[in-house]
py3Dmol code that shows the C-alpha trace and the ligand (Angstrom):
import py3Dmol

protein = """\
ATOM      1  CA  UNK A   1     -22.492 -25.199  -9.751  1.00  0.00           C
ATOM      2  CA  UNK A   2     -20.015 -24.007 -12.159  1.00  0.00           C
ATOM      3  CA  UNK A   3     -22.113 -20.657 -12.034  1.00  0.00           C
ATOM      4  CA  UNK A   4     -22.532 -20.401  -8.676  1.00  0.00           C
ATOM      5  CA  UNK A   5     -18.756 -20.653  -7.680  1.00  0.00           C
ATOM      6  CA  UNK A   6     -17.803 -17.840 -10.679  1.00  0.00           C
ATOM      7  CA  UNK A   7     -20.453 -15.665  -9.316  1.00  0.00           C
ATOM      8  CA  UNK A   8     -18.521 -15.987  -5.496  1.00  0.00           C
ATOM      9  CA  UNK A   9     -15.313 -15.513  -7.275  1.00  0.00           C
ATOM     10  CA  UNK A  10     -16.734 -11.881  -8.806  1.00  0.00           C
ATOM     11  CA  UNK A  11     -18.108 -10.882  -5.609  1.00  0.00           C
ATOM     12  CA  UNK A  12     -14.405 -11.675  -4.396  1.00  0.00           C
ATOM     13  CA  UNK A  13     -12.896  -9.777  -6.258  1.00  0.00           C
ATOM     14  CA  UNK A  14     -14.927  -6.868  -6.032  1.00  0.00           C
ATOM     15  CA  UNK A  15     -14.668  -7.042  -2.223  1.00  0.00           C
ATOM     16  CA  UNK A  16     -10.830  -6.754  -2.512  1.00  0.00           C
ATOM     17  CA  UNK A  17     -11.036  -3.931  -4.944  1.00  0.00           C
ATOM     18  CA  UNK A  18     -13.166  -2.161  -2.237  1.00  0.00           C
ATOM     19  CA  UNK A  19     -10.773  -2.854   0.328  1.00  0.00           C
ATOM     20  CA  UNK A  20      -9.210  -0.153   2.065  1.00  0.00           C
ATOM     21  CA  UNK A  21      -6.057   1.373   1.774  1.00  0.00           C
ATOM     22  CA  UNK A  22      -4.957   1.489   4.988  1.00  0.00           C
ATOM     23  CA  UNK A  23      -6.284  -2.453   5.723  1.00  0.00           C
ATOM     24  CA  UNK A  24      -4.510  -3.690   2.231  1.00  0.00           C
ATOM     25  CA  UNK A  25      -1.063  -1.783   3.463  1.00  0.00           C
ATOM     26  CA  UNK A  26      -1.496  -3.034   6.623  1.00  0.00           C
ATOM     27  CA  UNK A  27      -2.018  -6.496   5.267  1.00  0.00           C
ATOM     28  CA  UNK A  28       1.305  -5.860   2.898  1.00  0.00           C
ATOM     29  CA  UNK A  29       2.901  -5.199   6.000  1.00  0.00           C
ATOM     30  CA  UNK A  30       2.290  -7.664   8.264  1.00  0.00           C
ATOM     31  CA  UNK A  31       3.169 -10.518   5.335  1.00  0.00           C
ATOM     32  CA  UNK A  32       5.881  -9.349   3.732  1.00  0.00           C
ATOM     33  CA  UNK A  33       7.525  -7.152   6.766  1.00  0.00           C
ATOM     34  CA  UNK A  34       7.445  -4.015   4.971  1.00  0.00           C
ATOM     35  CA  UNK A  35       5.411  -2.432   2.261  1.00  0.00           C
ATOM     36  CA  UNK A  36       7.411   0.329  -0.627  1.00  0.00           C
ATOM     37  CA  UNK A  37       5.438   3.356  -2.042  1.00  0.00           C
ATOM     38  CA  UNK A  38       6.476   5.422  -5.248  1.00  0.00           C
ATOM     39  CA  UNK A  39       5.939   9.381  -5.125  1.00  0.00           C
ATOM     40  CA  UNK A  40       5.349  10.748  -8.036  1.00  0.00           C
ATOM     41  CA  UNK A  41       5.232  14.796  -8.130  1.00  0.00           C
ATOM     42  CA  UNK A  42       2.281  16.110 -11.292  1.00  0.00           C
ATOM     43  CA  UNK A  43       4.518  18.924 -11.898  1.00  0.00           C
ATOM     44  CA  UNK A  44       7.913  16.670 -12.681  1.00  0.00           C
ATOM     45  CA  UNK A  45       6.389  14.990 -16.194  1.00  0.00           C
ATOM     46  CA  UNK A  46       3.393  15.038 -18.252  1.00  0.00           C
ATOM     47  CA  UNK A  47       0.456  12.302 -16.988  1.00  0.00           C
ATOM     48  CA  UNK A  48       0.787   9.984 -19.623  1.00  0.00           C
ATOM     49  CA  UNK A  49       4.628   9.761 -18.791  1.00  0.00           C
ATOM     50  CA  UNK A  50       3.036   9.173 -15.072  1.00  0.00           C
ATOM     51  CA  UNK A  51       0.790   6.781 -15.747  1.00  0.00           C
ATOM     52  CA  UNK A  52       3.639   5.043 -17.431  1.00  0.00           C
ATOM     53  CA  UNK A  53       5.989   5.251 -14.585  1.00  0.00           C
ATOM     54  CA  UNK A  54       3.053   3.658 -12.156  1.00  0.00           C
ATOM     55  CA  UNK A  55       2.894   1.020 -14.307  1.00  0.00           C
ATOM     56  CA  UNK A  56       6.465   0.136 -14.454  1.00  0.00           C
ATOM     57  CA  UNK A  57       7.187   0.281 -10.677  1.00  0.00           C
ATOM     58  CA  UNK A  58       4.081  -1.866 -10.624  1.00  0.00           C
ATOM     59  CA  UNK A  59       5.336  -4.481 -12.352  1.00  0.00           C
ATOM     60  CA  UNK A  60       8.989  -3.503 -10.138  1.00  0.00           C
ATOM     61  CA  UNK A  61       6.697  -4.472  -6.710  1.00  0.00           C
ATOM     62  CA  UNK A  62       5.958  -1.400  -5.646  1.00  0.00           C
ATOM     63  CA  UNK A  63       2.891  -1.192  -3.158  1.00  0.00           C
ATOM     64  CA  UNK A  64       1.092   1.730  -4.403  1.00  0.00           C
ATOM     65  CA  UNK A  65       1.301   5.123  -5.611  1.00  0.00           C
ATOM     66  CA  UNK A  66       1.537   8.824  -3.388  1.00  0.00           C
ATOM     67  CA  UNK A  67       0.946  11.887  -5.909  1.00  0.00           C
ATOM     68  CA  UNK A  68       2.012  14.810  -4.832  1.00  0.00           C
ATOM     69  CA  UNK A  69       4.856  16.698  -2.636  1.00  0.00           C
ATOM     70  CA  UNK A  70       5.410  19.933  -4.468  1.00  0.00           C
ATOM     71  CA  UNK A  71       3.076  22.825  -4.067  1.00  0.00           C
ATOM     72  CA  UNK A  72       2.594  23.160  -8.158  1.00  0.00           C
ATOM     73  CA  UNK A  73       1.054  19.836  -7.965  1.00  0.00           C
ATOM     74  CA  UNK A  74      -2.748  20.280  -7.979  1.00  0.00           C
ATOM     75  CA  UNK A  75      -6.010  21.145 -10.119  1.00  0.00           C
ATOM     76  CA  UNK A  76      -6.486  19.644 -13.669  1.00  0.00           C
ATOM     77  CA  UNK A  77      -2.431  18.569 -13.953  1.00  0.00           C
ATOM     78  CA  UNK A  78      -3.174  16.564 -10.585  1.00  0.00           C
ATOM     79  CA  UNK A  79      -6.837  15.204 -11.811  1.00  0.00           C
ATOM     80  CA  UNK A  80      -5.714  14.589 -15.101  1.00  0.00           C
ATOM     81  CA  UNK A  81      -2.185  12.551 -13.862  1.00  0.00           C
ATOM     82  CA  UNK A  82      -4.331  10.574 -10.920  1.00  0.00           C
ATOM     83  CA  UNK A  83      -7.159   9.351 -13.566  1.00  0.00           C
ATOM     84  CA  UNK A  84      -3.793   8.235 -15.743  1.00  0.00           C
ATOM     85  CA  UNK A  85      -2.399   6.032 -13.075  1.00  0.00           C
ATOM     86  CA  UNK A  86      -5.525   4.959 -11.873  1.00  0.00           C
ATOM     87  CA  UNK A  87      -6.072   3.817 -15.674  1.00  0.00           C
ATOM     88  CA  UNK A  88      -2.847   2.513 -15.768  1.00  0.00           C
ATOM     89  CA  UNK A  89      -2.849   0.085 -12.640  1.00  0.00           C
ATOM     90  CA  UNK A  90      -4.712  -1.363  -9.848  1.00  0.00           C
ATOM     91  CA  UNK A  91      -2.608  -0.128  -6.822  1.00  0.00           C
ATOM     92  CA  UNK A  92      -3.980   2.599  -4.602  1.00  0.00           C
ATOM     93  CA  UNK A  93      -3.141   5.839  -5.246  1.00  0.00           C
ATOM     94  CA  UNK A  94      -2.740   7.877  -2.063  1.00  0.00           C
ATOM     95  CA  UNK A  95      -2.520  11.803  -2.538  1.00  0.00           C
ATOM     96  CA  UNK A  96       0.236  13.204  -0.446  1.00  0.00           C
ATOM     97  CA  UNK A  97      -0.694  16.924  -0.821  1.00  0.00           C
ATOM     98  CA  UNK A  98       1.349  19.917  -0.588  1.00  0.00           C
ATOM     99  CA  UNK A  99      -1.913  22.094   0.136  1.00  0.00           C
ATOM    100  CA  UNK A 100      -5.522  22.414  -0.304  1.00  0.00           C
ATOM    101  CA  UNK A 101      -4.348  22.365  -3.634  1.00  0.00           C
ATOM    102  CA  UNK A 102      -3.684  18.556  -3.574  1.00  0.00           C
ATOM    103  CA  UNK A 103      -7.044  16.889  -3.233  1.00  0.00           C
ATOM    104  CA  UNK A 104      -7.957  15.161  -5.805  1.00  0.00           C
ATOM    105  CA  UNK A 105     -12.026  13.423  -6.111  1.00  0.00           C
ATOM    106  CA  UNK A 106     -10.329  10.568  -8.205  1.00  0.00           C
ATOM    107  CA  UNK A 107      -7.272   9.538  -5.204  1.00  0.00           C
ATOM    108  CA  UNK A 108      -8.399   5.563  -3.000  1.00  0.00           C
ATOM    109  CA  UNK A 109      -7.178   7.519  -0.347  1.00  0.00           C
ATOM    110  CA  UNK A 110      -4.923  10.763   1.672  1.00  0.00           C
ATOM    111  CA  UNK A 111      -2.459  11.353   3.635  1.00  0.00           C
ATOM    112  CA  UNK A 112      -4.375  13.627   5.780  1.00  0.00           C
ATOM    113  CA  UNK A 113      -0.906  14.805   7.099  1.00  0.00           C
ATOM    114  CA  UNK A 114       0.422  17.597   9.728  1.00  0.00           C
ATOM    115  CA  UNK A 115       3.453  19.143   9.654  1.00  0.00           C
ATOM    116  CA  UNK A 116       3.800  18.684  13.421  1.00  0.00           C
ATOM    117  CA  UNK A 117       7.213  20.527  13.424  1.00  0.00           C
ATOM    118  CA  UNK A 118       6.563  23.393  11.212  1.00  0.00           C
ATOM    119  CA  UNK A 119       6.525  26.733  12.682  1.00  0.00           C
ATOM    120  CA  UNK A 120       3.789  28.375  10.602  1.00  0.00           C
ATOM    121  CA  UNK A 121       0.421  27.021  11.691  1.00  0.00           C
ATOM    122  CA  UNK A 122      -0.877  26.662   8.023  1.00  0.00           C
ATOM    123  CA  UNK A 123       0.980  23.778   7.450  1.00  0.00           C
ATOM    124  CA  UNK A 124       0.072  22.275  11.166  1.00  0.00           C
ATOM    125  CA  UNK A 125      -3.750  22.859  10.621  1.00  0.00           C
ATOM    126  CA  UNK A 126      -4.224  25.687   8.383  1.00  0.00           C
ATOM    127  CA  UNK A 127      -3.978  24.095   4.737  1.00  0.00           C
ATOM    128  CA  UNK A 128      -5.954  21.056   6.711  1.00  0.00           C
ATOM    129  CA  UNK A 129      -9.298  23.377   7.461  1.00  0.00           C
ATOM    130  CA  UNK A 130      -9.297  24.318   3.958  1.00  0.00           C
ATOM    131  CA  UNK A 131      -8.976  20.944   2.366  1.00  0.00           C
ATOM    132  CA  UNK A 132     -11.232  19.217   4.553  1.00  0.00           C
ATOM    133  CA  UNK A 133     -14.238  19.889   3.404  1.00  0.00           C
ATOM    134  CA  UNK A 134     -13.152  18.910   0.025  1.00  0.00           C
ATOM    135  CA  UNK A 135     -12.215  15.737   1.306  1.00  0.00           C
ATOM    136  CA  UNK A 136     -15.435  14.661   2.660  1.00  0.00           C
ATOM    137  CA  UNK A 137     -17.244  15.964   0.000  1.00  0.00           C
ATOM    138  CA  UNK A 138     -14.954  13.407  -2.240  1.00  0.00           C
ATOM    139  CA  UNK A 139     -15.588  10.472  -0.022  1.00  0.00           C
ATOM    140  CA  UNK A 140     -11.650  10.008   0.191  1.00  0.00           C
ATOM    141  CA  UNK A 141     -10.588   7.800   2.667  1.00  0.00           C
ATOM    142  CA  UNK A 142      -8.029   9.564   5.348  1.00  0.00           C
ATOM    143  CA  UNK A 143      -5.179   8.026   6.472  1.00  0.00           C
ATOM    144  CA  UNK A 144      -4.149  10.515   9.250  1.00  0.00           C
ATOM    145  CA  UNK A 145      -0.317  11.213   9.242  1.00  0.00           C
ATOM    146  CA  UNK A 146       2.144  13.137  11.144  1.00  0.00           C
ATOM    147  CA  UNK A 147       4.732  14.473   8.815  1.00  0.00           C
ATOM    148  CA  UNK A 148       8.204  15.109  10.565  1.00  0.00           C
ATOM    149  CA  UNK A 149      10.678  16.782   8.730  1.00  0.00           C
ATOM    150  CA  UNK A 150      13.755  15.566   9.700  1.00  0.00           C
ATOM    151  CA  UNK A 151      17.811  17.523   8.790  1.00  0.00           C
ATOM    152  CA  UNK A 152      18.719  18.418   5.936  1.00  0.00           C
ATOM    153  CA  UNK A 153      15.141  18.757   4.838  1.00  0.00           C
ATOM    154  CA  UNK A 154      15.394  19.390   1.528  1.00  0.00           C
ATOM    155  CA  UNK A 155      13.165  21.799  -0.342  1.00  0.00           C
ATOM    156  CA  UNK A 156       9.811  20.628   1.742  1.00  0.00           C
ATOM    157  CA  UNK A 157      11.705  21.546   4.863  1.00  0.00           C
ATOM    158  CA  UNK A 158      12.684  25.263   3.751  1.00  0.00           C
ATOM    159  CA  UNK A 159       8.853  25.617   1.681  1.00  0.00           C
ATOM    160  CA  UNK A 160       6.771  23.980   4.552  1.00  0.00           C
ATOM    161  CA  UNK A 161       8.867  26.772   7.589  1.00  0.00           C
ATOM    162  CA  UNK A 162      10.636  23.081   9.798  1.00  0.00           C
ATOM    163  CA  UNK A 163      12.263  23.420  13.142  1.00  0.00           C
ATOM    164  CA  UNK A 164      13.962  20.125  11.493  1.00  0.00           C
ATOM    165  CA  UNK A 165      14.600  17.401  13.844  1.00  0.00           C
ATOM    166  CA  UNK A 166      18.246  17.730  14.033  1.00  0.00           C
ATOM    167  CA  UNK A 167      19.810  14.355  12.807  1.00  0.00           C
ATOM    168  CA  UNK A 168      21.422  13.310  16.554  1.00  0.00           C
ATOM    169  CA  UNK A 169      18.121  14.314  18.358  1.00  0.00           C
ATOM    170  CA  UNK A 170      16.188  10.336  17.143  1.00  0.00           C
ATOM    171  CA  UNK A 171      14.525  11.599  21.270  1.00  0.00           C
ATOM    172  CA  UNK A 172      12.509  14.268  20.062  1.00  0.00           C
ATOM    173  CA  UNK A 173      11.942  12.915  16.866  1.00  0.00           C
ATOM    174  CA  UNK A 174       9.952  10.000  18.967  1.00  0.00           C
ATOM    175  CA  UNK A 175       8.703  13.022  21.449  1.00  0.00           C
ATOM    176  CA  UNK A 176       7.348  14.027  17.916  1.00  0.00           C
ATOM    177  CA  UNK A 177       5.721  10.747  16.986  1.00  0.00           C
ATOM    178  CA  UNK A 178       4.123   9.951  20.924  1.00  0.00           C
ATOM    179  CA  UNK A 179       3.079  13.187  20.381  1.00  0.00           C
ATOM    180  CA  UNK A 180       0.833  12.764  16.886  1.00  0.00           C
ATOM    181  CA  UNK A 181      -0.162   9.019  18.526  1.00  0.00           C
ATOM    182  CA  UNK A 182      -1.667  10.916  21.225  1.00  0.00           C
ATOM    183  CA  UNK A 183      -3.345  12.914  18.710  1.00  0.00           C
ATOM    184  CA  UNK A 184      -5.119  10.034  17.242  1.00  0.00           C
ATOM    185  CA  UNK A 185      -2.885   9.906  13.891  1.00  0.00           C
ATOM    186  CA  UNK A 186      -2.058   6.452  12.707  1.00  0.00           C
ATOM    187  CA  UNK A 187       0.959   7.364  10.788  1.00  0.00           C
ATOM    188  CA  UNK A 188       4.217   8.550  11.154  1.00  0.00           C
ATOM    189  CA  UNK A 189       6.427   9.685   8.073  1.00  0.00           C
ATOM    190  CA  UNK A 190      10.074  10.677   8.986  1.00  0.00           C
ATOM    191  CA  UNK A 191      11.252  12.568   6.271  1.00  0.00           C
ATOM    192  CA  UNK A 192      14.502  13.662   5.218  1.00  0.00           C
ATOM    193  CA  UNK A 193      13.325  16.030   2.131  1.00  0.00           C
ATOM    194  CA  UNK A 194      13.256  14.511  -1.506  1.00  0.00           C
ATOM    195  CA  UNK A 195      16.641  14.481  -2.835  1.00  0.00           C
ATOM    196  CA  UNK A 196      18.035  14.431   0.781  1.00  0.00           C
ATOM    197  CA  UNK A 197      22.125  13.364  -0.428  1.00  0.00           C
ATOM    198  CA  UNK A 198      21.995  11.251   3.401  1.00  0.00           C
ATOM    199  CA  UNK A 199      18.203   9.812   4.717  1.00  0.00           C
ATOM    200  CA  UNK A 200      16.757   9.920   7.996  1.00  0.00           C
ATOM    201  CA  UNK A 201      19.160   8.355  10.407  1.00  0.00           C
ATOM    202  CA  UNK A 202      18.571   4.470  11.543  1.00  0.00           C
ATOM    203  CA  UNK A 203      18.694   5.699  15.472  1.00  0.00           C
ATOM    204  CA  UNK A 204      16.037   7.965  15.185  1.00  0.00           C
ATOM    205  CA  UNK A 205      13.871   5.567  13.041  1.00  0.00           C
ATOM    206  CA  UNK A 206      14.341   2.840  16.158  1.00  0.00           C
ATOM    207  CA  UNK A 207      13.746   5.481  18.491  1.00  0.00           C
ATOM    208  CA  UNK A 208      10.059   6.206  17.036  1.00  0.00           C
ATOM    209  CA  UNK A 209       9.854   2.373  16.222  1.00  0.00           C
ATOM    210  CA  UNK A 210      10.557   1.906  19.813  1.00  0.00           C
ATOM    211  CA  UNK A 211       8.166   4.667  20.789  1.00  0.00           C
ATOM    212  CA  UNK A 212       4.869   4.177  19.050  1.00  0.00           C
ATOM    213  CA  UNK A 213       2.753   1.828  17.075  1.00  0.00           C
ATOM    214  CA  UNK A 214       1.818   4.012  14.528  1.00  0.00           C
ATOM    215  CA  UNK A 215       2.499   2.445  10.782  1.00  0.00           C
ATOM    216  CA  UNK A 216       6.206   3.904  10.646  1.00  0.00           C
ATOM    217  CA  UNK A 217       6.956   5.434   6.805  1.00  0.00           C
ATOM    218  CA  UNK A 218      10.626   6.430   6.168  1.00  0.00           C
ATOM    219  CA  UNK A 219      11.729   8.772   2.759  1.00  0.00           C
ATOM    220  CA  UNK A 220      13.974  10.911   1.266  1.00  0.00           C
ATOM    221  CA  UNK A 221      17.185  10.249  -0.295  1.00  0.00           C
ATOM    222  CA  UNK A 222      17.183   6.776  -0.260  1.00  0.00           C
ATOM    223  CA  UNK A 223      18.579   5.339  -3.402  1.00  0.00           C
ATOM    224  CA  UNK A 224      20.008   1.838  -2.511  1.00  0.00           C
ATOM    225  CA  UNK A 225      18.338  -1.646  -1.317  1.00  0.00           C
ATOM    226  CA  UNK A 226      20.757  -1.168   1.440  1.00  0.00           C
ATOM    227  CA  UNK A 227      19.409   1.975   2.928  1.00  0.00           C
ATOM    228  CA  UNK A 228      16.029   0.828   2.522  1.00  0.00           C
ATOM    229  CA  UNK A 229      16.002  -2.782   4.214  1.00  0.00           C
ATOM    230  CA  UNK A 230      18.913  -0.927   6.722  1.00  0.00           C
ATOM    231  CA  UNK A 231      15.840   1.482   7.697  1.00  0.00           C
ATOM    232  CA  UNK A 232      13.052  -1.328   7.847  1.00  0.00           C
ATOM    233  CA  UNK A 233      15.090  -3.558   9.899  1.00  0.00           C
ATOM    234  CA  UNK A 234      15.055  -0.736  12.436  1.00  0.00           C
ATOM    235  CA  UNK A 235      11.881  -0.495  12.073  1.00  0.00           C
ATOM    236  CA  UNK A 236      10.270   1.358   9.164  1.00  0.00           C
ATOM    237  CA  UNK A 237       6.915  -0.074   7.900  1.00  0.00           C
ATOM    238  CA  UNK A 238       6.731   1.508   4.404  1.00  0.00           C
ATOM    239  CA  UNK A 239       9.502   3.031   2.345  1.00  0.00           C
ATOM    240  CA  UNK A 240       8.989   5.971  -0.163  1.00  0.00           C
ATOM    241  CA  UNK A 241      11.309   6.650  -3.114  1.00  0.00           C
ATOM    242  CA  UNK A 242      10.591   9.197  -5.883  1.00  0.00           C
ATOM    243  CA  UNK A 243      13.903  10.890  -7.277  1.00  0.00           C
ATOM    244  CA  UNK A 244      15.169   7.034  -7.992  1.00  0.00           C
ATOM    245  CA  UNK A 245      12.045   6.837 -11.315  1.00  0.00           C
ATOM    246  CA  UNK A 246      12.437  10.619 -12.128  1.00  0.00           C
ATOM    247  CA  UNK A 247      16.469  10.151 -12.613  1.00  0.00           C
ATOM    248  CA  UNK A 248      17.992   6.774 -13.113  1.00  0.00           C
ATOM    249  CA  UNK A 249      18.050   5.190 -16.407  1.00  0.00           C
ATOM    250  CA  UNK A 250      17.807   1.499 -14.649  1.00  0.00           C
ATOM    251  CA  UNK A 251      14.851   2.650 -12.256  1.00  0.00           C
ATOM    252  CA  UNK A 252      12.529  -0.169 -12.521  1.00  0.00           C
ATOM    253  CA  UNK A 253      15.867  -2.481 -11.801  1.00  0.00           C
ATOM    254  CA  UNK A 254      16.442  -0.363  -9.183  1.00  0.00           C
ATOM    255  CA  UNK A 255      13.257  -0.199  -7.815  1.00  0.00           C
ATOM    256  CA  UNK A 256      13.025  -4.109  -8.065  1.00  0.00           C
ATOM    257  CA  UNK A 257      15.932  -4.631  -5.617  1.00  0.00           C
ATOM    258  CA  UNK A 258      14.684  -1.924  -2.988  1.00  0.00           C
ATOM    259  CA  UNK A 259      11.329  -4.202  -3.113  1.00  0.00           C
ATOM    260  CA  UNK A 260      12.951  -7.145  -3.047  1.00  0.00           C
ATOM    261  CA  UNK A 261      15.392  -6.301  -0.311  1.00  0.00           C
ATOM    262  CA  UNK A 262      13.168  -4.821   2.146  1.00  0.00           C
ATOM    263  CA  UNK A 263      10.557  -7.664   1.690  1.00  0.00           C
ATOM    264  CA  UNK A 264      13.147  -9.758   2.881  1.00  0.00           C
ATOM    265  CA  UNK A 265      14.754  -7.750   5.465  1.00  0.00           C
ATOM    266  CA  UNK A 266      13.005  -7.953   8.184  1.00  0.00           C
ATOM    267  CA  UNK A 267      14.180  -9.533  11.185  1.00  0.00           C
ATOM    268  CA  UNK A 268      16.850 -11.241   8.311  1.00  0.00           C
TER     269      UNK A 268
END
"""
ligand_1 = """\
10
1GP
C 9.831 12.748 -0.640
O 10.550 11.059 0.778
C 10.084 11.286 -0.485
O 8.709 13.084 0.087
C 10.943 10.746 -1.572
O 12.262 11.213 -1.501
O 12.773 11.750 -3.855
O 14.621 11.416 -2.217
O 13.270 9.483 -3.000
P 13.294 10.932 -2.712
"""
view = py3Dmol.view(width=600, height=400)
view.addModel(protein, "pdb")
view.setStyle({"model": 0}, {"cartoon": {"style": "trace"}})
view.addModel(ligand_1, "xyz")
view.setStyle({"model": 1}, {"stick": {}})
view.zoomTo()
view.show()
């Protein structure tokens, strides 16, 4: 008997290990009212230091791990610092690539994103063709994502060619978003640029709430639990911070009352 119900427990456990990253955020999401991803770039720190960092904004709440965002961040730096987290802790890592450059065989998961509002078609569909076969060839599971950069834009907005969304347009930001529903993607990331000194404004993040159903992700340059939950009670599913662990001293602190703030926030 004893046996039996340990065996059922293993098989358990290995069926929620095998879950899939887009079902387990969506789960995160619907019970706690919003779910909080870390970005960590390869190129910022060795992958030791990385792995270390995952661990720590595990233990903060954090709901899993996006490695990626600059265009230096791929081949064995990118293997070698995805194999360290993945070592390191049992949240998905989800690569959030730059290029072709960022796919990675040992990723749960991608961000199979477009930079809807870029004006240079490599980064609309062009990096895309080239990773894709890589991709399958990986068995990575896609999570396909519109990728709107939004004013000031930051260093991915200048790099990646953005008409950026200016700040008092939140209409053609959700133009943007009805647009990549349309398209079949189930994600939307408004982003303000890593680093952004304000983040995406909370009109145009109701505006796309209001707009679509697609899983609603909200980053750049926020740095306080009251910008986060301010953006998920508008209507932001997940929330991405990555300057907070590369900077402040008291990161996992901090990163433990974004978590804990937004988890609460909702509807609050
Ligand atoms: C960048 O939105 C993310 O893609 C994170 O931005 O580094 O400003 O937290 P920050």
């Amino acid at each position: 008997m004893q046996e039996v119900r340990l065996r059922r427990a293993e098989v358990e456990i290995e069926g929620a290990t095998r879950m899939k990253v887009e079902e387990r955020l969506k789960r995160v999401i619907a019970r706690e009212g919003a779910a909080h991803l870390t970005l960590i770039d390869p190129a910022k720190q060795a992958p030791r230091v990385a792995a270390q960092i995952a661990s720590d904004v595990a233990s903060a709440g954090s709901d899993g791990i996006m490695v990626g965002g600059s265009t230096r961040a791929g081949g064995s730096l990118l293997d070698r610092t995805v194999v360290e987290i993945k070592k390191a802790i049992k949240l998905p890592v989800i690569l959030f690539p730059a290029s072709e450059a960022g796919v990675s065989r040992h990723a749960d998961a991608i961000f199979f994103m477009s930079m809807l509002n870029s004006r240079d078609p490599y980064f609309i569909t062009g990096a895309q063709k080239r990773g894709a076969p890589l991709v399958k060839q990986f068995k990575l599971e896609t999570l396909p994502m519109a990728y709107l950069l939004v004013e000031p834009g930051q260093a991915v907005g200048r790099v990646g060619k953005a008409d950026l969304l200016p700040r008092a347009k939140p209409e053609l930001a959700a133009a943007y978003a009805l647009t990549a529903q349309y398209l079949g993607m189930r994600f939307v990331y408004l982003e303000a640029g890593s680093g952004a000194p304000i983040p995406v404004p909370t009109n145009m993040v109701r505006a796309v709430r209001k707009a679509t159903q697609a899983t609603l992700i909200v980053g750049g340059g926020i740095k306080t639990p009251r910008a986060a939950v301010e953006r998920v009670k508008a209507g932001a599913d997940v929330i991405v911070t990555g300057t907070i662990v590369e900077r402040a001293k008291d990161s996992v602190a901090k990163i433990r009352e974004i978590v804990k703030a937004i988890k609460l926030g909702r509807g609050a």
